[in-house]
C-alpha positions in Angstrom: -78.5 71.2 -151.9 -75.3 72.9 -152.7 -72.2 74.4 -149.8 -69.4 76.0 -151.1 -66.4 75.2 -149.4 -63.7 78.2 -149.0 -60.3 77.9 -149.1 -57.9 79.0 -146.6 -54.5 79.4 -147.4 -52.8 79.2 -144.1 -54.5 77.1 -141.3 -51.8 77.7 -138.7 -53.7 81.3 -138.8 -57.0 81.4 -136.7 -59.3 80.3 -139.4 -61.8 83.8 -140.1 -64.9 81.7 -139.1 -66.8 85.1 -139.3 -66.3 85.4 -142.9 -67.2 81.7 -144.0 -71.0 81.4 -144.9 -73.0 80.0 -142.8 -76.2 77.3 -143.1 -78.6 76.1 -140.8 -80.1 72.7 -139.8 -83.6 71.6 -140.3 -86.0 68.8 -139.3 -84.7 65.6 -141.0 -88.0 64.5 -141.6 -90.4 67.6 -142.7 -87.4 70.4 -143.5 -88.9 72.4 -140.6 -87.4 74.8 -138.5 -86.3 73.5 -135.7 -87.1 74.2 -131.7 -83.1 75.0 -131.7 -80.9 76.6 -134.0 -78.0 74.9 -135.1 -75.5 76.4 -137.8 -72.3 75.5 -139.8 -69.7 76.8 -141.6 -66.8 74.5 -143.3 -63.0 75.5 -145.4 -60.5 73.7 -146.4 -56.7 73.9 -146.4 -54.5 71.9 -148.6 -54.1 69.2 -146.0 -58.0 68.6 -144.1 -61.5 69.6 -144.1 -62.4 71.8 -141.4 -66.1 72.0 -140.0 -67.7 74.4 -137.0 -70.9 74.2 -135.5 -72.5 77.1 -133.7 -75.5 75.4 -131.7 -78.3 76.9 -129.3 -78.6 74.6 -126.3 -80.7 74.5 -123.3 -80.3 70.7 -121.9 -76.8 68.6 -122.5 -77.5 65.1 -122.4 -73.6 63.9 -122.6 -72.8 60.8 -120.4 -70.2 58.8 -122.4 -66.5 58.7 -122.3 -64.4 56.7 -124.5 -63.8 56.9 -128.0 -66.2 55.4 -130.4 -68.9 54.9 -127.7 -72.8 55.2 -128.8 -72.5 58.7 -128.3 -75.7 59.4 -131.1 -77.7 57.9 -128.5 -77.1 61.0 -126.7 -76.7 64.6 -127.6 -74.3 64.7 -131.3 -73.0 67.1 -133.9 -72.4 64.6 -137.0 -70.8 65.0 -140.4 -71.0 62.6 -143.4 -68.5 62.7 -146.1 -68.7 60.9 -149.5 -65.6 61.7 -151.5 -66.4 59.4 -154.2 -69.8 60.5 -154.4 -71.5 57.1 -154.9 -73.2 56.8 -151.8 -71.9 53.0 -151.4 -69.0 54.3 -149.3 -68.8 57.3 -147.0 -67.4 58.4 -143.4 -68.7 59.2 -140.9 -67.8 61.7 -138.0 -69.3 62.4 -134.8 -68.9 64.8 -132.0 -70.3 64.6 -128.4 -70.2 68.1 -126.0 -68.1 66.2 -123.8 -65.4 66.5 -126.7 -66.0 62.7 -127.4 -65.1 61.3 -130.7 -67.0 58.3 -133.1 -65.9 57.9 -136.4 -66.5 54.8 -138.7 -66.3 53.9 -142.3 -69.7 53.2 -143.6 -70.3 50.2 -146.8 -73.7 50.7 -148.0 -76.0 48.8 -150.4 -78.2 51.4 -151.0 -81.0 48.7 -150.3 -81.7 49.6 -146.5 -78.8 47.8 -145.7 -75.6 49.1 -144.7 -72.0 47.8 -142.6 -70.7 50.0 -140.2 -66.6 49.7 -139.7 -66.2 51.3 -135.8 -62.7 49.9 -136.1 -62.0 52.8 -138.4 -60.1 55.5 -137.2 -59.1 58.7 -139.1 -55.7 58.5 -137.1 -55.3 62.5 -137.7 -58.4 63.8 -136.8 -58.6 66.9 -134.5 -61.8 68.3 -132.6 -62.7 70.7 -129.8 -66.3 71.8 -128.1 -65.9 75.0 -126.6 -68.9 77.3 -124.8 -69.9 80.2 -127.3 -72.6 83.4 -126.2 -74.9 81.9 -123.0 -77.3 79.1 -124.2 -74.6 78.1 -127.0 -71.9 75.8 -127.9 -69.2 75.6 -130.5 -68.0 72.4 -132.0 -64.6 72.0 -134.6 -63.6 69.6 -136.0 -60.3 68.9 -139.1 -60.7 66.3 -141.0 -57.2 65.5 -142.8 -57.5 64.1 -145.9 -54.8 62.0 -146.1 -57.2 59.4 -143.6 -59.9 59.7 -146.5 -58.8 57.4 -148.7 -60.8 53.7 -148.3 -60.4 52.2 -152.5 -57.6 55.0 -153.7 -53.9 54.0 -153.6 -53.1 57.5 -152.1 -55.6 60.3 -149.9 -57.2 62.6 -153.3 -56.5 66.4 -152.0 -59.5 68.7 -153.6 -59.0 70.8 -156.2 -61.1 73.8 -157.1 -64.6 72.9 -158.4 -64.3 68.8 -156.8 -67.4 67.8 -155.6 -68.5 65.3 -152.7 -71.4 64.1 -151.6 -72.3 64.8 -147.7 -74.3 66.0 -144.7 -74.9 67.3 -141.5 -76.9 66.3 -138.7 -77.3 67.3 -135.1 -79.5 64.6 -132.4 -80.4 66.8 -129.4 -82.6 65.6 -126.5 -85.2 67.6 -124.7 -86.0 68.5 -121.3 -88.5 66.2 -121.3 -86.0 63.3 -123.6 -88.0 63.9 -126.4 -85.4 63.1 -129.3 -85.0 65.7 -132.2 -83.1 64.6 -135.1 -81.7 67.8 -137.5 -80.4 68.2 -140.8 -79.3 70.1 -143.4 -80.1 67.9 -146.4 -83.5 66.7 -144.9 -83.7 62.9 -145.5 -87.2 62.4 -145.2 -86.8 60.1 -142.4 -85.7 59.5 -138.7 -82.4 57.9 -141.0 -78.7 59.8 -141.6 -77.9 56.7 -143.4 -80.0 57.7 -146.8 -76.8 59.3 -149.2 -79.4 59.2 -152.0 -80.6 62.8 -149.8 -77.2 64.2 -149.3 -76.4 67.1 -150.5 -73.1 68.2 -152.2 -69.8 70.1 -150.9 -68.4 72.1 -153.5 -64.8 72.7 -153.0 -63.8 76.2 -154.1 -60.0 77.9 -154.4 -60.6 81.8 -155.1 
């Protein structure tokens, strides 16, 4: 699976978040639609990735408070990113609708077998969760590039045509605390952690 990523010029502008396409989320398992929709749009400016989800929701589950809690126990937005694109190394991003943050630097073997660095933090990072149309909530969040830059002397701005690997996910429980687990490169499996199944952002300057 393939996303082109826009390019904005000027992100001191509102970002035109109407005109960026837009892609859904699907069962991580089967690829099957989901009980609640849950779109996403991403651009990118010279200096950070920016990401918005637009999801449907009819029960918050949102309890914790401090950064870098276990807030994918509860309700999440999530967003993988592989620059490299070898699967061994990758970032990962969370989002609670409290406006709580996780992020952590993941080493993994590929094997089943992976270290998760919580220390981490991308020092720059900026987020907000806002309420959209009834029954909906918005979630942004810019991810600078200069934090991405675990085995590089110096953060590697994209250039036209770069690609990444990465994904996005979404954990929502039920009214009755049935967990759902949603992707947009399904993974096969009840398991974000497979980069083998991400897909790839294509960063594109027009």
């Amino acid at each position: 699976m393939r996303y082109e990523c826009q390019y904005i010029a000027d992100e001191k502008i509102r970002i035109p978040w109407d005109e960026i396409p837009r892609e859904r989320l699907y069962d991580v398992v089967t690829g099957a639609t989901p009980r609640l929709e849950t779109q996403f749009r991403a651009c990118w400016t010279e200096e950070a990735l920016h990401i918005r989800f637009e999801c449907e929701d009819d029960h918050i589950v949102a309890t914790m408070e401090r950064r870098d809690d276990p807030i994918y126990e509860e309700d999440v937005v999530e967003v993988f990113l592989d620059p490299m694109g070898t699967g061994k190394v990758y970032y990962e991003f969370e989002l609670s609708p409290r406006g709580i943050e996780f992020d952590a630097l993941i080493h993994n073997n590929l094997d089943g077998n992976k270290k998760v660095d919580v220390a981490w933090d991308a020092k720059g990072l900026r987020t907000s969760v806002s309420d959209g149309a009834e029954g909906w909530k918005h979630y942004e969040l810019r991810i600078p590039f200069a934090d991405l830059r675990e085995g590089q002397e110096q953060a590697q701005v994209p250039r036209h045509g770069a690609e990444w690997g990465w994904n996005v996910y979404r954990i929502d429980d039920d009214t009755e605390g049935k967990r759902h687990y949603w992707a947009w490169s399904p993974t096969g499996a009840v398991n974000f952690h497979i980069p083998q199944r991400f897909g790839t952002l294509v960063f594109v300057k027009k």
